[in-house]
C-alpha positions as CSV (number, residue, x, y, z in Angstrom):
1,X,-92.5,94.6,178.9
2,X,-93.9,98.1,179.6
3,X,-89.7,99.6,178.6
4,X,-90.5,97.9,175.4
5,X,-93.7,99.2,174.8
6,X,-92.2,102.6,176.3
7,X,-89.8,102.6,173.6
8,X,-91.7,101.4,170.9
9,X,-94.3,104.6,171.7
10,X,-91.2,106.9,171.9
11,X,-90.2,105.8,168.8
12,X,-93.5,106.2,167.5
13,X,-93.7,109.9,168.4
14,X,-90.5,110.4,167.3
15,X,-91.8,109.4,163.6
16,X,-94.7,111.4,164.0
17,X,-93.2,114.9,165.1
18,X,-90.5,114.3,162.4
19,X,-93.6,113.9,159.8
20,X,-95.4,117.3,161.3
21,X,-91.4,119.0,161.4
22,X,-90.8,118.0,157.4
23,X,-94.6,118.6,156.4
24,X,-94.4,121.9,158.0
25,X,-90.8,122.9,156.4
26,X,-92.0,121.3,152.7
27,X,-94.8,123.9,153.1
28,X,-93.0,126.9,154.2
29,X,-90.6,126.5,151.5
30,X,-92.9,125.7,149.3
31,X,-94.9,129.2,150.3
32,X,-91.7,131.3,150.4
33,X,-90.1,130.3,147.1
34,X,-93.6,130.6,144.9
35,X,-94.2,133.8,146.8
36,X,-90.0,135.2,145.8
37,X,-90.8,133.7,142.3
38,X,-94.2,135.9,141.6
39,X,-92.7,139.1,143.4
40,X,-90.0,138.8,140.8
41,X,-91.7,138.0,137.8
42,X,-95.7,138.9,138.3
43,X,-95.4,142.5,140.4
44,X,-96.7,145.1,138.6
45,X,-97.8,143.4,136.1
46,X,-101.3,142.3,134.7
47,X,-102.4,139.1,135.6
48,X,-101.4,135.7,134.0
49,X,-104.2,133.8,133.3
50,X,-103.3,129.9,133.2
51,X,-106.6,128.8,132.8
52,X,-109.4,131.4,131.0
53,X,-112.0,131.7,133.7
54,X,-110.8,129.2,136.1
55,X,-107.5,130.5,137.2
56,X,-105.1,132.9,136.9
57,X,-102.2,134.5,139.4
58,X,-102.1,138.2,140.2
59,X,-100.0,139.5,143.0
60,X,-102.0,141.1,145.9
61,X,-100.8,142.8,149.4
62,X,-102.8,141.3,152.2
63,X,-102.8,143.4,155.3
64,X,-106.0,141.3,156.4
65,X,-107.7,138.4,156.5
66,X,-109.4,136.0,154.2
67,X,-112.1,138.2,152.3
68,X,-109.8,141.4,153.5
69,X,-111.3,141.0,156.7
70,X,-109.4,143.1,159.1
71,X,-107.8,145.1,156.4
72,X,-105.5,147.3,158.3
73,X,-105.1,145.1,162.1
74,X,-102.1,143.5,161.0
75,X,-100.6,143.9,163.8
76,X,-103.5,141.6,165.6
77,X,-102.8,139.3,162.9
78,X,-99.7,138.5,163.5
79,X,-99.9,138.2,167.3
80,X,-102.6,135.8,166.4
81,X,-100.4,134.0,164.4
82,X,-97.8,133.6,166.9
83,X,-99.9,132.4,169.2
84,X,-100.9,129.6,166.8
85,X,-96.9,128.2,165.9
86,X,-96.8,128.1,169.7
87,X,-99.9,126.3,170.7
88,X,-98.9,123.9,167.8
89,X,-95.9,123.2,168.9
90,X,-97.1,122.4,172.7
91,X,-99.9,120.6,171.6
92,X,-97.2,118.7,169.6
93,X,-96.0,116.8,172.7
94,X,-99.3,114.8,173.2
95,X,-99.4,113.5,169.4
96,X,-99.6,109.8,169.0
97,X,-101.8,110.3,165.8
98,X,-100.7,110.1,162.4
99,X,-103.7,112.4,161.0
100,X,-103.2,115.0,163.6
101,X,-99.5,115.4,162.5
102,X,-100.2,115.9,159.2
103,X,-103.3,118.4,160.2
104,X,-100.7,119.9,162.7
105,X,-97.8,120.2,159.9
106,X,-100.7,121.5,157.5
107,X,-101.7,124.7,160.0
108,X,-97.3,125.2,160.9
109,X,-96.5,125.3,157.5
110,X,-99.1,128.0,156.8
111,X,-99.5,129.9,159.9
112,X,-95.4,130.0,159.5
113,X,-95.9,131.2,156.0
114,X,-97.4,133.8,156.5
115,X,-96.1,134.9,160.0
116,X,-93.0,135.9,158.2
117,X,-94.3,137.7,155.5
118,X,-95.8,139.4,158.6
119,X,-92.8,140.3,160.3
120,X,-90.4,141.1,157.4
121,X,-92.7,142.3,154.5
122,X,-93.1,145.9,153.8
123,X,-94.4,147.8,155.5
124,X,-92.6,145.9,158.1
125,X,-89.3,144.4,158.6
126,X,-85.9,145.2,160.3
127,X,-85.5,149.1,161.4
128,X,-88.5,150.2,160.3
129,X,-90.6,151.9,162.4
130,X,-93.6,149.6,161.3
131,X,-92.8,146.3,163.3
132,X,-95.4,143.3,163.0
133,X,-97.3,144.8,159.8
134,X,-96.0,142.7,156.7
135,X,-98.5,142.3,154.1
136,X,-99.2,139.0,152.9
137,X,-98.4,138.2,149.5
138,X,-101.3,136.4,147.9
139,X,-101.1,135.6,144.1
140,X,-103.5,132.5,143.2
141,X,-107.2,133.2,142.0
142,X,-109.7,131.1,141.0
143,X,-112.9,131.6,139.1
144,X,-111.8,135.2,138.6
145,X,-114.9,137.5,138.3
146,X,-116.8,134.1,138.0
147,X,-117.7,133.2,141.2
148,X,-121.0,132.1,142.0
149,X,-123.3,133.4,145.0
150,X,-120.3,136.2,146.1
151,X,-118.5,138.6,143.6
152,X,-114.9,136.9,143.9
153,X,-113.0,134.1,145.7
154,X,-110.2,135.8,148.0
155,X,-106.9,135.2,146.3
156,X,-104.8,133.6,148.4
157,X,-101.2,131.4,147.9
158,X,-100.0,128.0,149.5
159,X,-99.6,129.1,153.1
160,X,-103.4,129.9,152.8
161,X,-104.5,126.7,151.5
162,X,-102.9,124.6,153.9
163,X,-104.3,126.7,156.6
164,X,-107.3,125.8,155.1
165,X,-106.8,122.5,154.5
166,X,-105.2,121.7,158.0
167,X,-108.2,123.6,159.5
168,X,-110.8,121.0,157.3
169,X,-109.1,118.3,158.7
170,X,-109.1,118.8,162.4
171,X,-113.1,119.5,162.1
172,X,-113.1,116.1,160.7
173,X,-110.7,114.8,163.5
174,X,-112.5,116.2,166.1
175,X,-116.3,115.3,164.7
176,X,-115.1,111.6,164.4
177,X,-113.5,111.8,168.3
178,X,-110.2,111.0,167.0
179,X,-107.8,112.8,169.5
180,X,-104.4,114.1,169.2
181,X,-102.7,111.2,171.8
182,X,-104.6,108.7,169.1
183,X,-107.6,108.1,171.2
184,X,-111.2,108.1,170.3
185,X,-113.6,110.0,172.3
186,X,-116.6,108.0,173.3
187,X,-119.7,109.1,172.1
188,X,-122.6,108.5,174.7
């Protein structure tokens, strides 16, 4: 009985990590191509404004953070960032949970989003003497100028959102004690 239920929860896991392994590919591709497609059409150019107001795309270089926090510590960045892929992908071995793999394939996606344009945008990239200092390419703004309580929104592209959207949902995870073997952590 328990070689059933062993393969059963092997199979199980399987599903899982091949639900975090697509979710994170969709997304990277996803990041890459819409990033290749504004580069060639958008750079350089003024922005083009979709929706008057609301949103409009306008290609930035991001050598920070969100906000431009850190402007000019790429380098930490993108050490950070590594670090992340890699605790992702050990912590990846304990997941029996269907919302942690696709809050796990959320935060891969991203962080390997913009990891590469960290190691292969300008300034960076192979034989320069600039290693581990791409800039980000950011390129979707919303509220433009009409943002209320700060100045602007940070403009940011897919990678960034499902960053933030992976990060949302493991504060969620974690705050209901749901944890990443499928367990629930008792509340006392």
């Amino acid at each position: 009985m328990r070689d059933v239920q062993a393969a059963g929860g092997a199979q199980v896991k399987r599903k899982l990590l091949l639900l975090l392994g697509a979710l994170a590919f969709v997304i990277y591709v996803a990041d890459l191509v819409t990033k290749t497609v504004v580069l060639r059409t958008l750079e350089g150019e003024p922005p083009n404004v979709i929706i008057p107001g609301v949103l409009q795309f306008r290609v930035i270089f991001n050598s920070g953070a969100a906000f431009s926090i850190g402007t000019g510590m790429t380098f930490v960045f993108t050490i950070i960032a590594s670090g992340v892929v890699v605790a992702i992908i050990r912590t990846a071995r304990k997941l029996r949970s269907l919302p942690w793999a696709i809050t796990l394939g959320l935060l891969l996606g991203g962080a390997l989003g913009n990891l590469t344009d960290r190691l292969l945008r300008w300034p960076s990239g192979f034989g320069r003497s600039t290693q581990l200092q791409g800039h980000v390419v950011d390129f979707i703004e919303v509220l433009p100028g009409n943002f209320p309580i700060i100045d602007y929104f940070p403009v940011f592209n897919i990678a960034d959102s499902a960053i933030v959207c992976g990060g949302i949902l493991a504060v969620i995870l974690a705050w209901r004690g749901l944890q990443i073997d499928g367990t629930r952590e008792v509340k006392k």
